[in-house]
N, C-alpha and C positions, 0 to 999 in steps of 0.2 A: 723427598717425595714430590712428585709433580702436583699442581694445581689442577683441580679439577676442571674442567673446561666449562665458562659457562654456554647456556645454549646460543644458538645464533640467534639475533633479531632480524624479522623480518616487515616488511610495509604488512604481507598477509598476515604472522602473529599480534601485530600490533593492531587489526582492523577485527581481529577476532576477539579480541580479549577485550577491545574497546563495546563493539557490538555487546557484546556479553554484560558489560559493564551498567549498560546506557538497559540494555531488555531487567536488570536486575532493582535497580537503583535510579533510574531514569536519567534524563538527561542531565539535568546539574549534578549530577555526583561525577559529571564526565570531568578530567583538568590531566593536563600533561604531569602532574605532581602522582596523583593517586594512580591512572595507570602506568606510569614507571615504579611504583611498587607493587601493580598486582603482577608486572613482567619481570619484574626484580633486577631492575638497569636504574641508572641514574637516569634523569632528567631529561639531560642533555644527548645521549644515547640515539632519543626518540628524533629528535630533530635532523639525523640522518635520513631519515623516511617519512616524516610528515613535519611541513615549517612551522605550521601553527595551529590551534586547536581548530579555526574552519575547515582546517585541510583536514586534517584529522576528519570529524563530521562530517564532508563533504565527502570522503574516502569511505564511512561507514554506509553513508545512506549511497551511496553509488553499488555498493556491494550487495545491496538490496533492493533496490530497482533492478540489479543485475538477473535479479531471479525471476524474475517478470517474463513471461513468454510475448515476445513482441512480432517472433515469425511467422504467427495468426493475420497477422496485415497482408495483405497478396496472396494468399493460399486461399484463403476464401471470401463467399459475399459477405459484407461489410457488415452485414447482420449479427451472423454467425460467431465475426472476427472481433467484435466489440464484446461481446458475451465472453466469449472464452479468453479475450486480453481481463476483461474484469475482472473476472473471477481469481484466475491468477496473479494480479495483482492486489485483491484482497488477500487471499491466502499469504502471499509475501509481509504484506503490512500486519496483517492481522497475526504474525508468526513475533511480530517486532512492533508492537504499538506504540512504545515513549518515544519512538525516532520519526511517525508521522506529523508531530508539530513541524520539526526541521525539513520535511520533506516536503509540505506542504506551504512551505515560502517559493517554492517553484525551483526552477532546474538550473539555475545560474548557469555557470561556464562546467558542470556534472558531465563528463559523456556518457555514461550509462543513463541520464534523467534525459537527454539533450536527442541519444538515439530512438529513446525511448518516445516522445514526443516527436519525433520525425515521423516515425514507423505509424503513431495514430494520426497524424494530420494528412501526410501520404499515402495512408489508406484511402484514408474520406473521400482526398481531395480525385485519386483515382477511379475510387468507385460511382464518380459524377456529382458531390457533394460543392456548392459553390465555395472559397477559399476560406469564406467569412463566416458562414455556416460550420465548417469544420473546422474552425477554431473553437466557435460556440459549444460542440458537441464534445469535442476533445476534454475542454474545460468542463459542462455539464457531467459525460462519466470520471473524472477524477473528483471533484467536488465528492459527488456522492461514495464514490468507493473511499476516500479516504475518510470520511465524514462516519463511514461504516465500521473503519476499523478502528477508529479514535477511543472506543470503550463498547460495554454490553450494554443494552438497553435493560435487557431481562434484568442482570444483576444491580441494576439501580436503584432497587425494591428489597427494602430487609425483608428479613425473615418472621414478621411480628404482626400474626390476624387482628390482635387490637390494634395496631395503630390503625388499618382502615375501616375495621368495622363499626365503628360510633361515626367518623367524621366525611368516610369517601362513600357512599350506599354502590359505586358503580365498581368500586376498587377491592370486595371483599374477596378478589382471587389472588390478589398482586403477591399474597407472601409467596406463592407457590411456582412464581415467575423464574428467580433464580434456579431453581433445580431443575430447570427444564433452559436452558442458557442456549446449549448450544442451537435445537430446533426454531425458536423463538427467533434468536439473530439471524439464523441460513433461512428461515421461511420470509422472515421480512428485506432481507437482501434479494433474494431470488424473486418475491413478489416487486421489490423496486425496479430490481434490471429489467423485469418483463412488460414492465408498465413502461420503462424509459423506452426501450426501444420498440416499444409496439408503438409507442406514441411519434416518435421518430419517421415511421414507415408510408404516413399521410405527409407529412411534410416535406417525403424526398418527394413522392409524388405530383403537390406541388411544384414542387421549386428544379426537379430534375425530369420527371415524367415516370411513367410507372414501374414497378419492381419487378424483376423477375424473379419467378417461382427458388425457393428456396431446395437445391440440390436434396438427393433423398437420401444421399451419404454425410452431408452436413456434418454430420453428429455436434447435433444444435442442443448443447444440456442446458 
């Protein structure tokens, strides 16, 4: 009787199952050993498609930056195109949180981190933002959006009216914070980003001169 055929390996099943791995169990549970048993290959197998476990890494979070909407840069004002790059890059990170420490060391030799970083700088720097300044800014929304998806604020609070009602007098609502997670987090991201770049819009003014009117097709969320 023939031998069953095992499946193919591929860079893409290995970057899936790795993803998977690191969203489950976080990042140290990651090692060439454990997922060549959750793909069911030896070891060595794996070394056909990724050299070394940064490749590896470096392959997962590019797959994730990958989903990032970066063609907002040039299609509109700079305003508009910061908002809606954010947001979709929270949703990305926020989809895969234990893989934003590793992302968050910067985009090394990444090209999906490396494009991704072009398409914001080159926005700015188009839209009349001095070179220096739109590195600042590039850097200021990634700080914050990743800083956003790094955990919940809401669910940092047990679920226990004694522990703040004797010692916190300001905090007797906090058990009630977790069940309400998701509004809590999307109200205070959506209030960050409106305050980042409303704060923004005096300083192009400054340093570029004044703004033009914001198109009435935007679709500025």
């Amino acid at each position: 009787m023939a031998r069953p055929r095992q499946a193919l390996l591929s860079r893409q099943r290995i970057i899936e199952v790795a993803t998977a791995l690191i969203d489950a169990e976080g990042l140290a549970a990651l090692s060439t050993r454990r997922l060549a048993a959750e793909l069911g290959v030896r070891g060595p197998s794996l070394y056909n498609h990724v050299a070394t476990k940064e490749d590896l890494l470096d392959a997962v979070a590019d797959s994730i930056t990958g989903q990032v909407d970066i063609s907002v840069f040039g299609r509109y004002d700079w305003r508009v195109a910061l908002r809606k790059w954010a947001r979709s890059y929270r949703d990305a990170l926020t989809a895969h949180p234990n893989i934003v420490p590793y992302l968050a060391q910067g985009p090394g030799r990444r090209p999906g981190a490396l494009a991704m970083a072009d398409a914001v700088y080159g926005g700015l720097v188009d839209a009349g933002w001095p070179p220096a300044r739109a590195t600042h800014i590039g850097a200021l929304m990634r700080y914050f959006v990743a800083g956003s998806a790094l955990g919940s604020f809401a669910r940092g609070f047990v679920e226990d009216p004694q522990l703040y009602a004797s010692r916190y007098p300001h905090l007797t609502q906090a058990h009630r914070l977790a069940e309400h997670q998701q509004s809590v987090d999307e109200g205070a991201f959506t209030l960050g980003l409106d305050a980042l770049i409303s704060g923004l819009e005096p300083v192009y003014e400054q340093v570029v001169g004044p703004l033009p009117p914001l198109p009435t097709d935007s679709d500025d969320d």
